[in-house]
C-alpha positions in Angstrom: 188.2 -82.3 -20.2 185.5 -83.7 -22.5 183.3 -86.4 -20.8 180.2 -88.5 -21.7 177.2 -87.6 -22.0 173.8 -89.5 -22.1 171.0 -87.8 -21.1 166.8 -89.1 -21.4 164.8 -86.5 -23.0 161.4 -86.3 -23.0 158.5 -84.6 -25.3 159.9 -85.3 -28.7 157.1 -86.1 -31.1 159.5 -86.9 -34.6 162.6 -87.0 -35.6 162.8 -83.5 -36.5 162.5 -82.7 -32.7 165.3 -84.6 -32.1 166.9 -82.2 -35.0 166.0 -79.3 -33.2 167.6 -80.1 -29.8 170.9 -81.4 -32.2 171.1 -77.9 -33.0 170.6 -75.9 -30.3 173.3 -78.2 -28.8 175.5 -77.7 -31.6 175.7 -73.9 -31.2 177.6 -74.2 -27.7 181.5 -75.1 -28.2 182.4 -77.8 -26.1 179.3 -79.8 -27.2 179.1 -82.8 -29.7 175.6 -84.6 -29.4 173.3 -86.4 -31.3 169.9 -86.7 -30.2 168.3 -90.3 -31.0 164.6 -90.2 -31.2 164.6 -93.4 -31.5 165.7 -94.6 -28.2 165.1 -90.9 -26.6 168.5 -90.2 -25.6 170.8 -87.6 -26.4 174.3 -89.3 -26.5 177.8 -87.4 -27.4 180.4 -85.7 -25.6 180.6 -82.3 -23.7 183.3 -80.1 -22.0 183.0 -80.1 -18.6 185.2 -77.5 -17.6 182.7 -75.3 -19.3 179.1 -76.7 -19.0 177.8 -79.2 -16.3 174.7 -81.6 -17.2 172.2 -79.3 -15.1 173.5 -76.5 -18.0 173.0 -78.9 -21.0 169.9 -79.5 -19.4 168.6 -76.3 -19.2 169.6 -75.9 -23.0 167.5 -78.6 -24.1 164.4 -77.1 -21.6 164.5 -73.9 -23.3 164.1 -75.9 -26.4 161.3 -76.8 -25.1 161.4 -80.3 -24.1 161.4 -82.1 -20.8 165.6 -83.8 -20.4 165.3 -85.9 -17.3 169.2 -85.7 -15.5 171.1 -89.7 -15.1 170.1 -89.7 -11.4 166.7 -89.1 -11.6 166.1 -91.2 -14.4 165.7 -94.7 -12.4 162.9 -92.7 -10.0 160.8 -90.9 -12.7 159.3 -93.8 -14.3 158.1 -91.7 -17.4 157.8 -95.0 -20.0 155.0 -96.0 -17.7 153.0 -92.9 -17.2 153.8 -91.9 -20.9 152.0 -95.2 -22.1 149.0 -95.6 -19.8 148.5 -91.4 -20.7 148.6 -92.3 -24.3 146.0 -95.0 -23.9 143.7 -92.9 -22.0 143.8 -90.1 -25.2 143.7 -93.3 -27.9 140.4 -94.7 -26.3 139.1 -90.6 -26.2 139.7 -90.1 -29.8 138.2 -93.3 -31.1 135.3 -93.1 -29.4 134.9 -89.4 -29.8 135.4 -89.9 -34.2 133.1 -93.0 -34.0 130.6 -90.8 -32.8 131.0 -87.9 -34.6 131.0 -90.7 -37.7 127.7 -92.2 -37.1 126.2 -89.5 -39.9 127.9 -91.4 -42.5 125.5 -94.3 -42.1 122.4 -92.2 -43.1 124.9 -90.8 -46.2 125.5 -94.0 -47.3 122.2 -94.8 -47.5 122.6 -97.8 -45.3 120.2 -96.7 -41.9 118.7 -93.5 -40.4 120.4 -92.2 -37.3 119.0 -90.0 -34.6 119.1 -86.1 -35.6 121.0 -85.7 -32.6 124.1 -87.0 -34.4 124.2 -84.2 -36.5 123.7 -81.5 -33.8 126.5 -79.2 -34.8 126.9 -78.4 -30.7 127.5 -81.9 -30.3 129.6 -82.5 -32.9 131.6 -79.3 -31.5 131.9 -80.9 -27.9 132.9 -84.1 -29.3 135.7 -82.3 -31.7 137.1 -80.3 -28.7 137.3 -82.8 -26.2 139.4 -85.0 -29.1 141.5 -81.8 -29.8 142.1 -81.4 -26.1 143.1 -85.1 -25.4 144.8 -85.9 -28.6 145.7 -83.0 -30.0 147.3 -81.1 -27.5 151.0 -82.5 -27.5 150.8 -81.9 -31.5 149.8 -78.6 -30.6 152.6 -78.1 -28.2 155.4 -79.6 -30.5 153.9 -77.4 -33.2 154.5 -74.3 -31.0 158.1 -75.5 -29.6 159.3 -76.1 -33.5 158.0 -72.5 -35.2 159.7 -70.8 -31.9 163.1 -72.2 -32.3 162.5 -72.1 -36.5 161.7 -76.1 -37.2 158.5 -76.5 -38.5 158.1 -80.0 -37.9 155.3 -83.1 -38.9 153.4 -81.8 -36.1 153.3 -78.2 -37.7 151.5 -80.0 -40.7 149.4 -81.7 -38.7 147.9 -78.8 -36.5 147.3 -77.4 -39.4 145.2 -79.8 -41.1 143.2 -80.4 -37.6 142.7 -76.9 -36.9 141.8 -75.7 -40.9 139.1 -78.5 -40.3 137.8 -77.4 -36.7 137.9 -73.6 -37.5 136.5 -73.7 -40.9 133.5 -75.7 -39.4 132.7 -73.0 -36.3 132.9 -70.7 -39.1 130.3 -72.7 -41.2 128.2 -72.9 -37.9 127.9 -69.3 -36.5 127.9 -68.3 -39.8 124.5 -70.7 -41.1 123.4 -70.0 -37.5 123.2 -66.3 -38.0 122.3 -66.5 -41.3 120.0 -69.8 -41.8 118.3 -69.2 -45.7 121.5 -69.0 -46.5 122.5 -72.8 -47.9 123.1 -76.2 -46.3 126.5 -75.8 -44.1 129.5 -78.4 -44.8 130.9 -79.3 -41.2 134.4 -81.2 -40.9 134.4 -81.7 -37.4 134.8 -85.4 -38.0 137.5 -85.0 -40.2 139.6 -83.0 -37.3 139.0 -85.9 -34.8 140.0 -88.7 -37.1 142.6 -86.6 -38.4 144.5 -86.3 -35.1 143.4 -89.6 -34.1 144.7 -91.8 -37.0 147.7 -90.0 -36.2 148.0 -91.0 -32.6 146.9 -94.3 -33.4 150.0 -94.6 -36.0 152.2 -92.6 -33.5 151.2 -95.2 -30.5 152.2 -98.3 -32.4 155.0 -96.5 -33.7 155.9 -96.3 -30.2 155.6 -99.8 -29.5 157.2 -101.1 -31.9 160.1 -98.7 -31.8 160.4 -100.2 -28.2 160.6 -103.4 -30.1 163.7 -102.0 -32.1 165.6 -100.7 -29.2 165.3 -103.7 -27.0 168.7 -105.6 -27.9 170.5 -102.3 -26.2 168.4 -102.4 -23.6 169.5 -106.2 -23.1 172.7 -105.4 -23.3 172.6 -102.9 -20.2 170.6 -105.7 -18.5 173.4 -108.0 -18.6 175.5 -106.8 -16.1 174.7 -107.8 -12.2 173.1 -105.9 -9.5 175.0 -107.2 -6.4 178.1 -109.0 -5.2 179.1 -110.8 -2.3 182.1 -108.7 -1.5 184.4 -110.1 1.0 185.3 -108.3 4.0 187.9 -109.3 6.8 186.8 -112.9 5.8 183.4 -112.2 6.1 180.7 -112.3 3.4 178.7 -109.0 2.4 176.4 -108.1 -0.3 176.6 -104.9 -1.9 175.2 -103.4 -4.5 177.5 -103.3 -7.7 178.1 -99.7 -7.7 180.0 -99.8 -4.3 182.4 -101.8 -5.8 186.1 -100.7 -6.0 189.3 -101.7 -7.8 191.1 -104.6 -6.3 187.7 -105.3 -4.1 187.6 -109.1 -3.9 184.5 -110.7 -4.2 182.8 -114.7 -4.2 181.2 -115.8 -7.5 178.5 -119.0 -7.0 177.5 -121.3 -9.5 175.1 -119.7 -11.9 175.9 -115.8 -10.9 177.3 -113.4 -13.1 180.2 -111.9 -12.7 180.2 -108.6 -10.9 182.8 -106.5 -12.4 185.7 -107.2 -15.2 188.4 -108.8 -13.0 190.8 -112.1 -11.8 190.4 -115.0 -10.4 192.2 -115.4 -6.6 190.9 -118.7 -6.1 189.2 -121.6 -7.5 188.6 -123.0 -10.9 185.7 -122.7 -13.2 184.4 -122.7 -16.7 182.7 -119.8 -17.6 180.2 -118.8 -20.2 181.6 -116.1 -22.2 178.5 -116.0 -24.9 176.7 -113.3 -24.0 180.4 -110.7 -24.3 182.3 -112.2 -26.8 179.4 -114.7 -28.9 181.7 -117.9 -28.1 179.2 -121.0 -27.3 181.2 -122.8 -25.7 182.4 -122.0 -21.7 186.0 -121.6 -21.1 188.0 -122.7 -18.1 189.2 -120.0 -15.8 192.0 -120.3 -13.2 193.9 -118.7 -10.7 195.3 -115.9 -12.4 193.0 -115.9 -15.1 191.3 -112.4 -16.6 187.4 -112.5 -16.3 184.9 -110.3 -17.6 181.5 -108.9 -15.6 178.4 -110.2 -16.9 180.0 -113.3 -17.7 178.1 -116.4 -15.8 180.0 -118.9 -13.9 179.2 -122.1 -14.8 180.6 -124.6 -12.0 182.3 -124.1 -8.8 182.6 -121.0 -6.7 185.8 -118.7 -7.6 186.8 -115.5 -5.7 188.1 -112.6 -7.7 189.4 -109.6 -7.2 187.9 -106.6 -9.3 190.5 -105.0 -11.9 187.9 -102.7 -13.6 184.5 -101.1 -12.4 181.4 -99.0 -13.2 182.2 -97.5 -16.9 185.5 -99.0 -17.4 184.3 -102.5 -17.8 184.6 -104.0 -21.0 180.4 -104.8 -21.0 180.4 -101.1 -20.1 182.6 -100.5 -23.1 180.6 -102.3 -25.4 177.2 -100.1 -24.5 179.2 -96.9 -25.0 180.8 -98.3 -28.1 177.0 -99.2 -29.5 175.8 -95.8 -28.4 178.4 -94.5 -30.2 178.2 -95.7 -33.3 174.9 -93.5 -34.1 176.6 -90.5 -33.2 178.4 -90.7 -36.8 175.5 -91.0 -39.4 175.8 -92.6 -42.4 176.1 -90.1 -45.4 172.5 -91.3 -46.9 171.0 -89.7 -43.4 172.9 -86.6 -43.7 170.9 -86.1 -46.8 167.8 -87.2 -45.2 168.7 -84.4 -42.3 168.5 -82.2 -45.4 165.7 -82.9 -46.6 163.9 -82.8 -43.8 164.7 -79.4 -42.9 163.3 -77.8 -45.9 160.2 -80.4 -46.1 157.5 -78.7 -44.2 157.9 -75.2 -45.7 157.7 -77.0 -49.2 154.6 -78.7 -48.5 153.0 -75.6 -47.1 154.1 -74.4 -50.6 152.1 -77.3 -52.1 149.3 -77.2 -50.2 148.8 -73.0 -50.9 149.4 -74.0 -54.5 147.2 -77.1 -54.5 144.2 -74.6 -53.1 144.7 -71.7 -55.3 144.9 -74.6 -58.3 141.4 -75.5 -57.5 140.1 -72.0 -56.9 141.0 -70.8 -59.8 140.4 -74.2 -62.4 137.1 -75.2 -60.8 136.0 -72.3 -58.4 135.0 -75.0 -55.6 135.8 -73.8 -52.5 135.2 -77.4 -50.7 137.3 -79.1 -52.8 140.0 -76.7 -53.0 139.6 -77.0 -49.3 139.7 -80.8 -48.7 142.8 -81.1 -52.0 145.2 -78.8 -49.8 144.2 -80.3 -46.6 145.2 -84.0 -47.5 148.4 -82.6 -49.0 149.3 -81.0 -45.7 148.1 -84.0 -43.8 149.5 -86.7 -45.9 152.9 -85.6 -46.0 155.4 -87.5 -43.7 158.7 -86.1 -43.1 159.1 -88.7 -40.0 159.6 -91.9 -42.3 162.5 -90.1 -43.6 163.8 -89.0 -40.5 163.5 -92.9 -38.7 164.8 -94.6 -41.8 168.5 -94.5 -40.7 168.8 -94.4 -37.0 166.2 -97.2 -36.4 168.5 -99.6 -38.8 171.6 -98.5 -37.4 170.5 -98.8 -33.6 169.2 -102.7 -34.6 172.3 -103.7 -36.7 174.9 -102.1 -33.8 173.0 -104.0 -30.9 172.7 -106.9 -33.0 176.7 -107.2 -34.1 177.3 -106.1 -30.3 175.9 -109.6 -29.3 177.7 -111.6 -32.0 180.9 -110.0 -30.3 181.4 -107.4 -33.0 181.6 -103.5 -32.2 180.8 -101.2 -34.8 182.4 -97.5 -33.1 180.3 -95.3 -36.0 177.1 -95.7 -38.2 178.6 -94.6 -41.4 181.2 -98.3 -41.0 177.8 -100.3 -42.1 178.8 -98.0 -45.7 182.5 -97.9 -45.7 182.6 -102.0 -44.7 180.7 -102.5 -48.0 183.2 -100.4 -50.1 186.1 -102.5 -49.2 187.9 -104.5 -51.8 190.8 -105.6 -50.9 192.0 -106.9 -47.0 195.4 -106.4 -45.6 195.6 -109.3 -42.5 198.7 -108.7 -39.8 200.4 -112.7 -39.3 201.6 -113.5 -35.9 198.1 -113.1 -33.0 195.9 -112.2 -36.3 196.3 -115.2 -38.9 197.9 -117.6 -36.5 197.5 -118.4 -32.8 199.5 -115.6 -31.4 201.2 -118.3 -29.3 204.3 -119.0 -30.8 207.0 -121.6 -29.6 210.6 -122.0 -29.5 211.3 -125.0 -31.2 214.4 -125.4 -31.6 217.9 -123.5 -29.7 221.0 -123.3 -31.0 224.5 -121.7 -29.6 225.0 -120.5 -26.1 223.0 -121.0 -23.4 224.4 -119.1 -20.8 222.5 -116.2 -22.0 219.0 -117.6 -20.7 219.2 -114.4 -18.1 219.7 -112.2 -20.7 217.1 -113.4 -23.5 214.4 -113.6 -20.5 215.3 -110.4 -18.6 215.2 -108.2 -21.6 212.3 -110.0 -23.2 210.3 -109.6 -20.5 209.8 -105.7 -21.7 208.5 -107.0 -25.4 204.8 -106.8 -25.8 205.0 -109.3 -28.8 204.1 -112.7 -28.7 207.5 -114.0 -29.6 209.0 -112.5 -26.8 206.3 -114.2 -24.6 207.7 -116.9 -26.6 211.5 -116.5 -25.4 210.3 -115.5 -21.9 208.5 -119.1 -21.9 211.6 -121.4 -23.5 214.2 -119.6 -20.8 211.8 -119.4 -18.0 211.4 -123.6 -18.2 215.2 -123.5 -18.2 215.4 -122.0 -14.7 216.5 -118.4 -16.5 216.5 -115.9 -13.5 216.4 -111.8 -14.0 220.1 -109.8 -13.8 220.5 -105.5 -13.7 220.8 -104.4 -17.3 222.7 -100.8 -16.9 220.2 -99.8 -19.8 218.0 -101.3 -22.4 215.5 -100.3 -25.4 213.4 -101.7 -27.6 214.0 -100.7 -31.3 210.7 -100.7 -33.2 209.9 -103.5 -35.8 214.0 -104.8 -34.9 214.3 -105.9 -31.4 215.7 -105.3 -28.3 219.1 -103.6 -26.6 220.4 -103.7 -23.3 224.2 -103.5 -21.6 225.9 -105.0 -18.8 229.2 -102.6 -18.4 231.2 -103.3 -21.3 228.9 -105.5 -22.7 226.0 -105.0 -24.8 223.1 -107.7 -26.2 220.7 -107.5 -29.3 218.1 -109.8 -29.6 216.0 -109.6 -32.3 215.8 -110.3 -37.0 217.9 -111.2 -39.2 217.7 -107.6 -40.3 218.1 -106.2 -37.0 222.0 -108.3 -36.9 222.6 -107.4 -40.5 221.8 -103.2 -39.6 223.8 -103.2 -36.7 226.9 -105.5 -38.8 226.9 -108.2 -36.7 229.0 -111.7 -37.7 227.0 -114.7 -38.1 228.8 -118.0 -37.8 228.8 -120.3 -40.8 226.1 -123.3 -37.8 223.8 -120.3 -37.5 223.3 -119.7 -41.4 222.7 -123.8 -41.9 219.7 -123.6 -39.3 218.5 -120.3 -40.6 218.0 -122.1 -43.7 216.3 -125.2 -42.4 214.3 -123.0 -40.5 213.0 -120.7 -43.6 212.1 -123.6 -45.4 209.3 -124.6 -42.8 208.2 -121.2 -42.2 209.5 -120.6 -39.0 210.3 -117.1 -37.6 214.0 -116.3 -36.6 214.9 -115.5 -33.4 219.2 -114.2 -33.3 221.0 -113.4 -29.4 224.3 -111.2 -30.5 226.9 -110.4 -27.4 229.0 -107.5 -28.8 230.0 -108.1 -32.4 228.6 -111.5 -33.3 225.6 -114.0 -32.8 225.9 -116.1 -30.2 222.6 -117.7 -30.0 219.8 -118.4 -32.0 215.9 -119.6 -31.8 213.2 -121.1 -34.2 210.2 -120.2 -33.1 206.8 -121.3 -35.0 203.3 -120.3 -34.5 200.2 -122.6 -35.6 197.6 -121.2 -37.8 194.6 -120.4 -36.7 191.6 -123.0 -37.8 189.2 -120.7 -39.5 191.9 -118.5 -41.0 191.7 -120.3 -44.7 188.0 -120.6 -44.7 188.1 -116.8 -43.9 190.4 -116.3 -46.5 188.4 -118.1 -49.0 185.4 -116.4 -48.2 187.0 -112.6 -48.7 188.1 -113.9 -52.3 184.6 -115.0 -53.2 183.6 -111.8 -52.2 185.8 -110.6 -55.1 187.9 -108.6 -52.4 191.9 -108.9 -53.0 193.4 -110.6 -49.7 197.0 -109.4 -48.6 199.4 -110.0 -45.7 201.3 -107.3 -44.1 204.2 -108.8 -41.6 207.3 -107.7 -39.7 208.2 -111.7 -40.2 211.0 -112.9 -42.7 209.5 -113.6 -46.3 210.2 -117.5 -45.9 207.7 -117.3 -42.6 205.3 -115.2 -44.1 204.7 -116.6 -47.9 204.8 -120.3 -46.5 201.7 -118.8 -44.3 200.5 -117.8 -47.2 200.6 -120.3 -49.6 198.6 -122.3 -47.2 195.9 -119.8 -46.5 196.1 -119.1 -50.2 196.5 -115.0 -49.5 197.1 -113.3 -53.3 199.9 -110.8 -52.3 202.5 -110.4 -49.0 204.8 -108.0 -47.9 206.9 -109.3 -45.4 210.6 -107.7 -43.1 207.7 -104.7 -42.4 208.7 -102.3 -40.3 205.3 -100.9 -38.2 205.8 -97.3 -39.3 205.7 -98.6 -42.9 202.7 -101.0 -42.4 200.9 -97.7 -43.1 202.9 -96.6 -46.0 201.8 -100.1 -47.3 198.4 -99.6 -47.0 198.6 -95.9 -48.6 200.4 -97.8 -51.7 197.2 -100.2 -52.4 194.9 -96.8 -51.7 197.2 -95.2 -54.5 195.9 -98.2 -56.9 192.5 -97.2 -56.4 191.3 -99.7 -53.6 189.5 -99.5 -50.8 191.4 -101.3 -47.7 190.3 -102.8 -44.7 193.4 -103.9 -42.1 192.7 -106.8 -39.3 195.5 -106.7 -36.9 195.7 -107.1 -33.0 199.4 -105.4 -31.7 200.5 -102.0 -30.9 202.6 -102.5 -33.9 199.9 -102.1 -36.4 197.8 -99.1 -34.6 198.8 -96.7 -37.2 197.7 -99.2 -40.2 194.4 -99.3 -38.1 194.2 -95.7 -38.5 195.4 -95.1 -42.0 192.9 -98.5 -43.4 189.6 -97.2 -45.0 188.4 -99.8 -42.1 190.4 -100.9 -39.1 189.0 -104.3 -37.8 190.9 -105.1 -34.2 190.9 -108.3 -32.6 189.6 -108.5 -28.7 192.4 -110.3 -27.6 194.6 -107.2 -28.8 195.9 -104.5 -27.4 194.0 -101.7 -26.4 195.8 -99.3 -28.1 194.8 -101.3 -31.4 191.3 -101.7 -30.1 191.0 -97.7 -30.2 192.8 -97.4 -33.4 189.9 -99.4 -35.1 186.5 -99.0 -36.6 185.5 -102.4 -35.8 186.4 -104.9 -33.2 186.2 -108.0 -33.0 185.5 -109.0 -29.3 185.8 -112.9 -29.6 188.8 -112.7 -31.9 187.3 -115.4 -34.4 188.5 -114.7 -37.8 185.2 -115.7 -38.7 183.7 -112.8 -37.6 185.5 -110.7 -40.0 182.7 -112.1 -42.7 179.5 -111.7 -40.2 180.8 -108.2 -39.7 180.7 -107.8 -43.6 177.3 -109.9 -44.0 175.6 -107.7 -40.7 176.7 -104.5 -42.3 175.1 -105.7 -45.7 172.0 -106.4 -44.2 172.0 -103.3 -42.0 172.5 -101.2 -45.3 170.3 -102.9 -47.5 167.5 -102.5 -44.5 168.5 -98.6 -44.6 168.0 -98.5 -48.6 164.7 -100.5 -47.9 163.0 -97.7 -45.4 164.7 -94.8 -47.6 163.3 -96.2 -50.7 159.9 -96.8 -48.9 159.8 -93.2 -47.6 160.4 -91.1 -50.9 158.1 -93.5 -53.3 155.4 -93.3 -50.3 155.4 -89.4 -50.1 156.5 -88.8 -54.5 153.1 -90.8 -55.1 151.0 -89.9 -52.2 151.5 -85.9 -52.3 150.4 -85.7 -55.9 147.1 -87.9 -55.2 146.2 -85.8 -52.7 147.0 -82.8 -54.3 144.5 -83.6 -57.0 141.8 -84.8 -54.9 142.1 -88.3 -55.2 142.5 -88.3 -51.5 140.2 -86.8 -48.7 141.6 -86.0 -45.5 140.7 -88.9 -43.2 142.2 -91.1 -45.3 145.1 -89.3 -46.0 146.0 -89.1 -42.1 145.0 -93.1 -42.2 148.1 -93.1 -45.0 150.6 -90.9 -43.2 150.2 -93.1 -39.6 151.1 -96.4 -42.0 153.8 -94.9 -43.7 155.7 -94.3 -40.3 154.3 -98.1 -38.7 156.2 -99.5 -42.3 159.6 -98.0 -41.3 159.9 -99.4 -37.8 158.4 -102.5 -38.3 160.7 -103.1 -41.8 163.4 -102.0 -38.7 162.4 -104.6 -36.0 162.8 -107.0 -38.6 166.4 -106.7 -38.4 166.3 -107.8 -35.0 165.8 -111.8 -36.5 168.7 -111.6 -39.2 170.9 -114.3 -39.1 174.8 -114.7 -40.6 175.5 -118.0 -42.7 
């Protein structure tokens, strides 16, 4: 059985250790991961009748870095340690380059320093103690990557530091030993700063990234810690994860709700903003569905928990959000290529770059210093960040306008989509329909409301309603079954009931009396939806049920068309109900009397025409035009089984959202293209100025830190991005 897996890893340096561990996990069947280095998880899927997280584990420690199992996490406080361990090196390797940078005053001819300054001993102890303290975990990613075959940023930058740190003990024993032999060129200076710069770069890289990743994190922070459960009468609180399904508990004024669940007593309104985006509270009541990390605005309700610990819908949403970097979009699978052949390619350069300058100039300094800047300039990391940092922002962000992305790659596909197939009845209307009008027998109450109580379909809740207010009470059907996109069936001995379309009646030949045809076409005319009751050959019965548009449904329909994207309604309703809809919404093109196996031959035929298709629906009817859509969008108030079918769900159910969706996931791309286009100009234009020594090597590691800080911060930015 394949079950979840989220799991803290610790030691990654850049995104191409995160690559690393990604492929050492992908080499053991029964594993799908991705490894975020942005947020320092590794999030997928895994097999647990053949691995348990202490094996994953294990893989991921003989990759080399330090995986930290779910119930240790909350006791090893890493974040802390990690930060005030990073400031100690920081403060080591400024001070240690400032130092070993005071010669440069004399060389600029600006003030004579003490000869101490440029004691090569000194400048030797100063250089090791800032390769011990801010070196060493470049070192150590250095080593992990060329073991398991990644040669990662941190390869190029141990190289640069220790080309400049070796060649100048060489220059010293060597002038040492032989002292009439020339003035000695030391870089030790150039080793500290190098590595330095980097941290520096790395560290606010780090802080800001924690910037980035801060709307998940406020996300997991919105569920409660306690409840007060109720036992034998009594009041006790518990920590949340001791609660259990059907565990009643009391909810005060101002608390969150614990759990999902529904309400046993009392009457409330409760603000729903924080799940589903909607500003304003809404009343709850006995009986009514309530959702954990909700806060209860007025009096005290008990409840009685329905769903705990991961199934909760706020627990949903996280995995859903976690899950959507799992699929990348393509750009980033090209950036994964990329940056798998980038190091060995610079190494190239830089070999080239040196034996360029040995042989055109014969300077061995500047061939030196040329191939040292290209190895240390180079920045493979910008690349690596530019996706997953955007795609982590825009997900959290659309998570708290009530809109779940389930894959990075929809921010692509959403923008592709030109033309928008919308489902009628719980999608473009209410989804509350009402009988209006009855006509024919009404001794068949106890039939329509026994057999309609089986229908998930809001005009049965609709029948159930009518007969239920005219004191219908349930009889023993010998059998029944529902009949996909027709209606229902059910016998009583000899006698057998249909209730359902026009088309339904017509299929199975039933006679329709010359009253029913007159209100059928009354009934058309206003757009009403046809219910017909038959009782063995002919139609005894029949009901006019109507369903109000939803308020926002035109505006949202007006807005798809100025996006130049072709609007279309796909319906099981008669034509008259579903093109006087649309005339009033103004929807270009509708195809009505659909059966929900053919919704999805429907949305293959507008494929055929070259388009790309987006469905919105909200039944079980229209999962497999979910599936088949270049984008499924699913309402919240849906079924789940539509919910799963989709790509994108809407958790508030506001039509509305269907164009935040669209403006989030330009924004989200456009921020993508931004960092991409940042990354390959910054390392197309910076390689070849270093490469022909327009560049030395402390300023090219001052370049490389700023080209990562660009990415992240061009990132966090997302974070403040606004729909219209």
């Amino acid at each position: 059985m394949m079950k979840n897996l989220k799991m803290r890893v610790n030691g990654m340096t850049c995104t191409n250790c995160s690559a690393t561990i990604e492929r050492v996990l992908a080499k053991q069947e029964g594993v799908e991961a991705v490894v975020n280095f942005s947020t320092g998880y590794v999030v997928g899927k895994y097999d647990d009748s053949k691995y348990s997280l202490e094996d994953i584990a294990a893989m991921i420690e003989r990759a080399g870095y330090d995986p930290v199992l779910p119930e240790k996490e909350a006791a090893t406080d890493t974040h802390k340690h990690g930060t005030k361990e990073m400031k100690r090196d920081l403060w080591i390797g400024i001070i240690t380059s400032l130092i070993l940078n005071i010669p440069m005053i004399e060389h600029l001819g600006i003030a004579h320093v003490p000869e101490i300054f440029n004691n090569p001993l000194l400048q030797f102890i100063l250089a090791t103690i800032a390769m011990y303290f801010v070196g060493r975990n470049f070192f150590i990613s250095a080593i992990k990557g060329i073991r398991h075959g990644n040669l990662n940023m941190d390869v190029l930058v141990t190289i640069g530091a220790i080309s400049a740190y070796g060649y100048s003990i060489f220059q010293w024993v060597y002038y040492a030993m032989n002292p009439g032999a020339g003035m000695p060129f030391y870089y030790f200076e150039t080793a500290a700063v190098i590595l330095t710069l980097i941290f520096i770069g790395h560290y606010i890289e780090g802080r800001a990234t924690e910037k980035t990743t801060t709307a998940l994190k406020d996300l997991e922070k919105l569920a409660a810690t306690e409840a007060h459960v109720l036992v034998d009468g009594a009041e006790v609180t518990i920590p949340i994860d001791q609660i259990r399904v059907n565990t009643e508990m009391r909810v005060y004024k101002g608390e969150k709700i614990p759990v999902d669940g529904i309400v046993v007593t009392g009457d409330s309104f409760i603000d729903e903003a924080v799940i589903t985006g909607e500003s304003v509270p809404v009343m709850k009541e006995k009986g009514s569905d309530v959702i954990g990390g909700t806060i209860n605005m007025g009096d005290t309700l008990v409840i009685r928990a329905t769903k705990v610990g991961g199934d909760t819908m706020l627990s949903a949403i996280i995995q859903v959000v976690e899950e959507a970097q799992m699929k990348k979009p393509s750009i980033q699978r090209i950036a994964d290529k990329i940056s798998t052949i980038f190091v060995p390619t610079i190494l190239v350069i830089a070999l080239v770059t040196f034996i360029g300058w040995m042989v055109f100039s014969g300077d061995f300094i500047q061939a030196f210093n040329a191939a040292m800047s290209v190895v240390v300039i180079s920045c493979p990391c910008a690349l690596g960040l530019a996706t997953p940092l955007s795609v982590l922002v825009g997900t959290s962000n659309a998570a708290k306008m009530g809109i779940l992305y389930k894959a990075g790659d929809v921010f692509e596909r959403i923008q592709k989509v030109d033309a928008i197939c919308f489902d009628k009845t719980g999608t473009l209307t209410v989804g509350k329909p009402q009988v209006l009008t009855w006509l024919g027998d009404t001794d068949v109450f106890d039939i329509v409301w026994t057999l309609e109580r089986e229908v998930v379909h809001p005009i049965a809740y609709a029948m159930v309603e009518y007969t239920a207010a005219q004191d219908a009470k349930a009889i023993t059907f010998d059998n029944f079954k529902e009949v996909a996109g027709y209606g229902i069936e059910g016998s009583i001995g000899d006698e057998q009931y249909l209730i359902g379309s026009l088309k339904y009646m017509n299929k199975e030949n039933k006679t329709i009396a010359p009253k029913f045809v007159e209100l059928q076409e009354a009934s058309l005319e206003k757009g009403h939806t046809l219910v017909y009751i038959a009782k063995n050959d002919a139609v005894v019965a029949m009901a006019a049920v109507s369903d109000e548009i939803k308020p926002n449904a035109k505006a949202t329909i007006e807005k798809m068309k100025k996006r130049g994207i072709t609007t279309y309604m796909i319906t099981g309703d008669n034509e008259k109900a579903a093109h006087t809809v649309a005339i009033e919404l103004g929807i270009d093109h509708v195809y009505a009397g659909v059966l929900p196996t053919e919704k999805a031959d429907y949305i293959k035929k507008i494929q055929a025409e070259g388009k790309q298709v987006a469905f919105v629906g909200d039944g079980v009817n229209d999962a497999p035009a979910l599936v088949v859509a270049d984008l499924g969008i699913a309402l919240g108030s849906g079924t789940d089984v539509a919910i799963s079918a989709a790509d994108v769900t809407l958790v508030n159910s506001d039509l509305d959202s269907v164009d935040k969706a669209l403006q989030l996931s330009q924004a989200t791309l456009r921020n993508i293209y931004e960092n991409f286009a940042w990354a390959f100009s910054y390392n197309l234009i910076a390689i070849p100025m270093a490469a022909f020594g327009l560049l030395n090597p402390m300023w090219a590691a001052a370049f490389m830190a700023f080209s990562d800080i660009v990415v992240v911060l061009n990132a966090w930015r997302l974070r403040f991005f606004k729909t219209k």
